[in-house]
Structures are given as structure tokens and as C-alpha cells.
N, C-alpha and C positions, 0 to 999 in steps of 0.2 A: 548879699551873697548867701548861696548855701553852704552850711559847712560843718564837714562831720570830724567829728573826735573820736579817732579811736582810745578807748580810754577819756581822759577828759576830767575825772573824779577826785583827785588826789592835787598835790602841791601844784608841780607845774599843768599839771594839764587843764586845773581846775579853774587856775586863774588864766588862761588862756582860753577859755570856755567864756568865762564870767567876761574878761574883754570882749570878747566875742557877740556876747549879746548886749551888751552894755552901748554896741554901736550899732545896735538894731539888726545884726544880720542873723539867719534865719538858720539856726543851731540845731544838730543832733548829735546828741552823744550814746556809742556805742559803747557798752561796760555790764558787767556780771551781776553786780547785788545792785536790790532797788533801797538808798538811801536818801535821806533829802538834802539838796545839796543848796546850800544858802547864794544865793545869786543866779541860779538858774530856772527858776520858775518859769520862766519862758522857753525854756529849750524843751525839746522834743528826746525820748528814751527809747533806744532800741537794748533788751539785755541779748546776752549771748556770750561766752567764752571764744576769742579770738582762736585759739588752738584747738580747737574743735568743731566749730560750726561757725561759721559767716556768713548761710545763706539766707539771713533775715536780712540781709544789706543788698543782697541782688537784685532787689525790684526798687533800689531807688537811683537819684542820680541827684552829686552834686557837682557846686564849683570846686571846691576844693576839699581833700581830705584830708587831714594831720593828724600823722601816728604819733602817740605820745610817746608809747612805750613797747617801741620793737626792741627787744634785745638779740635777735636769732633774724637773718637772712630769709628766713625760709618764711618766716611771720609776715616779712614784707612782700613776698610774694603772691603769697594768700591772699594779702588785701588787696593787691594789684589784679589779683588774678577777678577776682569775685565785684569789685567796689568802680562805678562809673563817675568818673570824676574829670574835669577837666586838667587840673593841678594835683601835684602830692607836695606832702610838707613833712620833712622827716626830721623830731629832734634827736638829736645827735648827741656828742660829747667831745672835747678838747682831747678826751683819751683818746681818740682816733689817730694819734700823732704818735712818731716814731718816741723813743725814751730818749734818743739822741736831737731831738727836734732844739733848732739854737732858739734863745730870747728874741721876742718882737717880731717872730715867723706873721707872715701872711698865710691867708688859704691854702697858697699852694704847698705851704711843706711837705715835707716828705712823712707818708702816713706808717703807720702801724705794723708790722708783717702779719698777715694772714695766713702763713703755713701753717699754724699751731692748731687749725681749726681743720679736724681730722673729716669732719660730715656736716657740709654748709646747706645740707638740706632740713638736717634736724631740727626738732621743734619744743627738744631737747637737752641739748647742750649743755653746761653746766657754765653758767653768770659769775665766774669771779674775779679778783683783782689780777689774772693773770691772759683769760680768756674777755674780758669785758671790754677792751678797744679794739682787737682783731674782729670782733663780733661785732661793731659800731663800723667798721672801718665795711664789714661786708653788706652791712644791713645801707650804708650808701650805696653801694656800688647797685644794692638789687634796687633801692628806689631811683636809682638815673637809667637802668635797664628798662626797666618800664614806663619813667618819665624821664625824656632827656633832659625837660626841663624842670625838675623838683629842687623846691626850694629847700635847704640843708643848712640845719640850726644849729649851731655849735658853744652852746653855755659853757663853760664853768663852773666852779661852783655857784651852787643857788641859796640864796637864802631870801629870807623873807616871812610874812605870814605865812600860816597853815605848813611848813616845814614839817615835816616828821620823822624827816632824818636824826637830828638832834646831836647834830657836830657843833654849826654855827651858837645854833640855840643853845646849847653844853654850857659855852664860853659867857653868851650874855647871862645865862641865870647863876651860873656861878659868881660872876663877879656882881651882879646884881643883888647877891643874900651878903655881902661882904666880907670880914675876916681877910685869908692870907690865901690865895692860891697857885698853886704852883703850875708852873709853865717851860714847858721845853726850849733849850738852845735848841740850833740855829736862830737867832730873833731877825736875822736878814733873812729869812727864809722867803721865796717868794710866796704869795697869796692871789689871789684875784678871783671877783667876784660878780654879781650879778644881781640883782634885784628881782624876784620870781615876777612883781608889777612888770616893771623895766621890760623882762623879756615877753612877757605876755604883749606889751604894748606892740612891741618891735614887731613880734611875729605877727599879729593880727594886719599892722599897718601893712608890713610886707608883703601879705598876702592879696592886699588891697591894692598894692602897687604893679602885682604882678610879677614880683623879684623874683631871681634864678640862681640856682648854684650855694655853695657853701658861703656861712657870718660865722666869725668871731662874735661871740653873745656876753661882754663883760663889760665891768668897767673896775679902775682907769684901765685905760690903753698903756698895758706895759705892768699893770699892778702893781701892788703894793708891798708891803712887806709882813709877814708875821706880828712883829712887835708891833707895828704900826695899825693892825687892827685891832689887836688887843688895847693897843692904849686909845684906841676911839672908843672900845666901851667902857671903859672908865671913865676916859671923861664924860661920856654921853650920860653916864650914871652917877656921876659927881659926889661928893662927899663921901655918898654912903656902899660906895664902890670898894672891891675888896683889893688889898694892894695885891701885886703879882711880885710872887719869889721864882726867878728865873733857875731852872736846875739844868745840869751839863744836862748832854748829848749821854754820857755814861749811865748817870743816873736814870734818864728816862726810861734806856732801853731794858734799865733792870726791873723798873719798875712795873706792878701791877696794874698801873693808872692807864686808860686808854688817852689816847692827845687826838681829837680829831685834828683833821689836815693837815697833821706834824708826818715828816717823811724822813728824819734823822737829815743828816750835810748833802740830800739828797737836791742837786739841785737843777730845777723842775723846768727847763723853757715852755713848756704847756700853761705855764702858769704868769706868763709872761706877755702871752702874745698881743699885736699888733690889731686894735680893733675898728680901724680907722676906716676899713670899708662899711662894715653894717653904721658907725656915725653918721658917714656920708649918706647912709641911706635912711636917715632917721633915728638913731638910737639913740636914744635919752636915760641918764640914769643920775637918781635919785642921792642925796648925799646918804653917807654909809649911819649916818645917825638917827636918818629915817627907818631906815634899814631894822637896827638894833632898838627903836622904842617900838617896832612892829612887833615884835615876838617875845 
């Protein structure tokens, strides 16, 4: 198949690229700086700024095309508007879900509100922790206007190789150098997570299958718990693993320390959910120990 990435370059996209050619199918990745990107040597480069110019993508035509990284409606529009493709493949996010959304939600929960997004045309917008699922929640709505049938990715948190986020990775290198480190109540907190392989596989297969509509993109189904992934890197890291000093909820929020994927007694159904359809369709994930000797 032909299949173009928009984006493509970075954690998730990269290793959904590198699947990609890794099953012989015939790869272009559109993206701005020319870097060398280890596993792509067979893929084809078109550069070009998404929000500016796309019409170095007019004169081609694929099977399918996957935006990595729309964050703005108006971005998917662009590409639908300009890019000939039989399929679109949009990753997503679990943020797309109301803050009310219950534990072990299926697809169809009840999504996000959208009003807060004053100009769904802009290209613009401002990406934060408060505009970042209303703008997930619109950037579907423009890839099923354009493709009724786009297949709609919805990870979790990611972790894995090439991360650069450096939330997950925080926790293993911290407890990896040893000593004492400190860690935020809630320890029931929920968690759930994803394998960036994991999801690269799923999505590739997917795409091979022909799938439609929105996936839950995690594993387990149902997640895990805070303290319970913290104590898989320890043990994954065994002896020389640093013990963890649990501090209130008070404490933390005094503190100067950043906690990734700590939300204070904030508790999270997005974090929970029901991932039973994309299994059904093939998802396979990795134990979490693979995970953490990755990174």
C-alpha cells in the first residue's frame, strides 16, 4: 500500500512510519527539516510546513494517509482539502472524552464540549491543557466530514522508545539511578498505557484491514493503577532500584517537584477505559517490563 505520514518523524509517528516500511509498504513522509531518521531509509520525503503550504502533496495519490499530528480542525481540513487518498487515519487522544466520562467507557462515550473553541477555523489556536481535547474532539469531527469512513486512533498515554516527552521516562530513570524518591498520593490513581511498538503495530494492521471508526489504543483494558506501575519499575530494575517515599496529596501540591501523570484525588475514567474492541481487532501489547527496559 501507499501511505503517507503526515509528520511521521518523532515518537509516535516515527515508529508507525518505521512499521510501515518494515511490512514492505511503499512510505512517504511529509515533514519540515531534513533529518536522518534511523529506520527509514526506504521511505520517500516530501518537506513542507503543514500550515503553510501543502501543495507539494497535490500531484500525488495514496491508499491511505495518517495525520499524526493535527492538533486544530482546520489542519485536517487542509489536508483533506489538497491530499488524494482513498482512506484517512487520524491519531487522536482519550482526551477527546467528557471530564465526566464513567470507568470502562466504550467508543461511544460521551465526548468533550466544543463550545470553548471560539474560531474552528484557525490554524492558530492556542494547544493547552484546557483547549487540547475540544480541539481533538473537532479535528475528528473534520476527518469523518471528509472521510465517512476514517479510521480514529485513540492512545493513551504512550510510552516507549524514542519518548520525548519525559514523563514516563522521569519515573524509570529516576528510580533507575536509586536512593530514595519521592512520589505522590493517590497510589490508586488510575493509569493506563500503551506501547508506542503496540500502537504503531495496531495502527499499520488496521490500516491493512480496512478498519473504520474510533479504538481505544491501550493496555490493560481497564488499567492499572499509579502505585502499580511504579512498582513494576522497580522491580524491573531490581536491587539497584531506588525505594519510593510515598508523600500526601498536600505535600505534593506544595511542592516544587513536577509528578508527571499525577492529577491530585482527581479521578480520571479516560484512564480507564474499555479496550476490548481494537483487541478484537488485533491489539497486542507488550508486558509493561518490556516497556521500561526500552527507555
Amino acid at each position: 500500500m501507499r501511505i503517507l505520514f503526515i509528520g511521521g518523524t518523532r515518537f509516535v509517528g516515527l515508529h508507525m512510519a518505521r512499521e510501515a516500511v518494515a511490512r514492505g509498504h511503499e512510505v512517504t513522509l511529509f515533514h519540515r527539516t531534513e533529518k536522518v531518521l534511523p529506520g527509514l531509509d526506504a521511505a520517500s520525503h516530501i518537506y513542507g510546513d503543514r500550515d503553510t503550504d501543502l501543495s507539494a502533496l497535490s500531484t500525488g495519490e495514496w491508499d491511505a494517509v495518517v495525520d499524526v499530528c493535527a492538533y486544530r480542525p482546520a489542519q485536517v481540513d487542509a489536508v483533506a482539502r489538497v491530499v488524494r487518498a482513498r482512506s484517512f487515519v487520524l491519531v487522536s487522544t482519550v482526551s477527546v472524552y467528557s471530564d465526566a466520562v464513567p470507568p470502562h467507557s466504550t467508543e461511544s462515550a460521551e465526548l468533550a464540549d466544543t463550545a470553548i473553541i471560539e474560531d474552528v477555523n484557525s490554524l492558530t489556536t492556542v494547544v493547552d491543557g484546557t483547549t487540547y481535547g475540544p480541539l481533538k474532539v473537532l479535528c475528528e469531527q473534520a476527518a469523518v466530514r471528509h472521510f465517512a469512513d476514517a479510521l480514529i486512533i485513540r492512545p493513551t498515554y504512550v510510552i516507549g522508545p524514542d519518548d520525548y516527552t519525559d514523563r514516563f521516562t522521569k519515573y524509570v530513570h529516576m528510580i533507575r539511578a536509586g536512593g530514595v524518591v519521592k512520589v505522590p498520593e493517590p497510589r490508586e490513581m488510575p493509569w493506563q498505557y500503551i506501547d508506542v511498538r503496540d500502537l504503531a503495530a495496531f495502527t499499520i494492521s488496521a490500516i491493512e484491514q480496512g478498519l473504520t471508526g474510533p479504538f481505544h489504543t491501550a493496555a490493560p483494558s481497564g488499567g492499572i493503577t499509579f502505585e502499580q506501575m511504579l512498582a513494576a519499575i522497580v522491580e524491573t530494575e531490581g536491587s539497584e532500584a531506588a525505594d519510593l517515599a510515598w508523600i500526601s496529596t498536600a505535600e505534593a501540591e506544595a511542592s516544587d517537584t513536577v509528578f508527571p501523570f499525577w492529577a491530585g484525588t482527581v479521578e480520571i475514567g479516560a484512564l480507564q477505559l474499555d479496550t476490548s474492541k481494537a483487541v478484537a481487532a488485533g491489539l497486542q501489547s507488550r508486558p509493561l517490563a518490556d516497556s521500561i527496559r526500552s527507555v
